[in-house]
C-alpha positions as CSV (number, residue, x, y, z in Angstrom):
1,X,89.4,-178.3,-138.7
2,X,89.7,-180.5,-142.0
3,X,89.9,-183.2,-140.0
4,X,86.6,-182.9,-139.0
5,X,85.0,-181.8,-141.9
6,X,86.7,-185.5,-143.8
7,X,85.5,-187.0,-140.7
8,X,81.2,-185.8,-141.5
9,X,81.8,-186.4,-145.2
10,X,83.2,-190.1,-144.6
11,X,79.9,-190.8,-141.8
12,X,78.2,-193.9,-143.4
13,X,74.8,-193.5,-143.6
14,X,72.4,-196.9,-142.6
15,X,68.5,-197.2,-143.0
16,X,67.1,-199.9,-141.6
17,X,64.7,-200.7,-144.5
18,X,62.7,-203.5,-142.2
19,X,61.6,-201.3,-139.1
20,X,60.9,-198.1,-142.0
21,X,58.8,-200.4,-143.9
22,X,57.0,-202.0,-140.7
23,X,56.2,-198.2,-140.0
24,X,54.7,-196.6,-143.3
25,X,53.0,-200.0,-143.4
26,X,51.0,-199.0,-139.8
27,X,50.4,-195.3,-142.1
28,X,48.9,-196.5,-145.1
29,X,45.4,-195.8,-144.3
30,X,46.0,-193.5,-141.4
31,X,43.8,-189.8,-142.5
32,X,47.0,-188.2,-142.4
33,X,48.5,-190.2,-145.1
34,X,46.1,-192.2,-146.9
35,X,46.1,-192.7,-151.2
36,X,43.2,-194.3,-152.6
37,X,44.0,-197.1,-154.3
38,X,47.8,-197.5,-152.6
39,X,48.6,-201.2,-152.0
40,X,51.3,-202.2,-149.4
41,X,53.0,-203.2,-152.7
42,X,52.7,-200.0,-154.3
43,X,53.8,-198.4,-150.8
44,X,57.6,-200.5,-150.9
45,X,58.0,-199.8,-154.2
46,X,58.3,-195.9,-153.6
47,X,60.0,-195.7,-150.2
48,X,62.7,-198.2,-151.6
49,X,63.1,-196.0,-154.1
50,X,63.1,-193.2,-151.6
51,X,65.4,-194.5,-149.1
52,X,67.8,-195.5,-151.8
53,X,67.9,-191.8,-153.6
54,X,68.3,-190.8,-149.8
55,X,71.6,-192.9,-149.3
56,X,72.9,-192.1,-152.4
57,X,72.1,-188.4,-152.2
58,X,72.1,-187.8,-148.7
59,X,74.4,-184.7,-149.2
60,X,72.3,-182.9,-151.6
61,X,69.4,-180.8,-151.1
62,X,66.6,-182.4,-152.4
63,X,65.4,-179.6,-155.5
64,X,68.7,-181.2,-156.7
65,X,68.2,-184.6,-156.8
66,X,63.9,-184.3,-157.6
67,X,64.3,-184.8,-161.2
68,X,66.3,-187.8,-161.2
69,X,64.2,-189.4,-158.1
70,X,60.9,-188.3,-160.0
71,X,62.4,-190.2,-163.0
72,X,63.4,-192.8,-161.2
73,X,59.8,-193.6,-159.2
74,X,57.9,-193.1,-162.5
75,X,60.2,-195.7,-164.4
76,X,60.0,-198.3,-161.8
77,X,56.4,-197.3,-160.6
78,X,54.5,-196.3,-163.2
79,X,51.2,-197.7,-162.3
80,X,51.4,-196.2,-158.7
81,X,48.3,-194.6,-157.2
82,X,51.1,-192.8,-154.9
83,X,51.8,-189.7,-156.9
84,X,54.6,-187.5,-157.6
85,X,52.7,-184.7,-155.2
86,X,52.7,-187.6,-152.2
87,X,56.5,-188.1,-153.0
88,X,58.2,-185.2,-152.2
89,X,60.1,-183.4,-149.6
90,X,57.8,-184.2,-146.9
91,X,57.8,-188.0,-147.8
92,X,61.7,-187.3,-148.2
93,X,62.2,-186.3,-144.7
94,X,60.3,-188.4,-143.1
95,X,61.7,-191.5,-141.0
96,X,65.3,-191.3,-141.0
97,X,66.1,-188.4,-143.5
């Protein structure tokens, strides 16, 4: 049994960042995700942010990683019309979370 339990901690967890991006780029102006003002630039920006806090975190429920990914996105995407309300858990479990 702790074989098995080693064995789902050590799984290494891949995103491929090109077919996510390719995805929430065919999104941005879909009704049922759609931010005024939201560039394709502004879009990256977040789920790269996302997907990284995702990798890093995958083990933790998000409530505890939200303050440091909230920090995070408004440090390196300040100017965002995307905002902190259009980044959480749902955006967080979308794609490949």
């Amino acid at each position: 049994m702790a074989s098995q339990s080693r064995n789902r901690h050590a799984t290494a967890q891949i995103v491929d960042i090109d077919a996510e991006l390719a995805y929430w780029k065919t999104r941005l102006n879909e009704d049922t995700f759609q931010v005024v003002g939201a560039t394709v630039s502004d879009l990256e920006k977040c789920l790269k942010i996302g997907y990284d806090a995702y990798l890093l975190h995958h083990r933790h429920d998000f409530d505890e990683i939200a303050p440091s990914l909230r920090d995070r996105l408004q440090r390196y995407c300040p100017d965002t019309p995307i905002g902190w309300y259009a980044r959480n858990p749902s955006c967080a479990r979308s794609g490949s979370g």
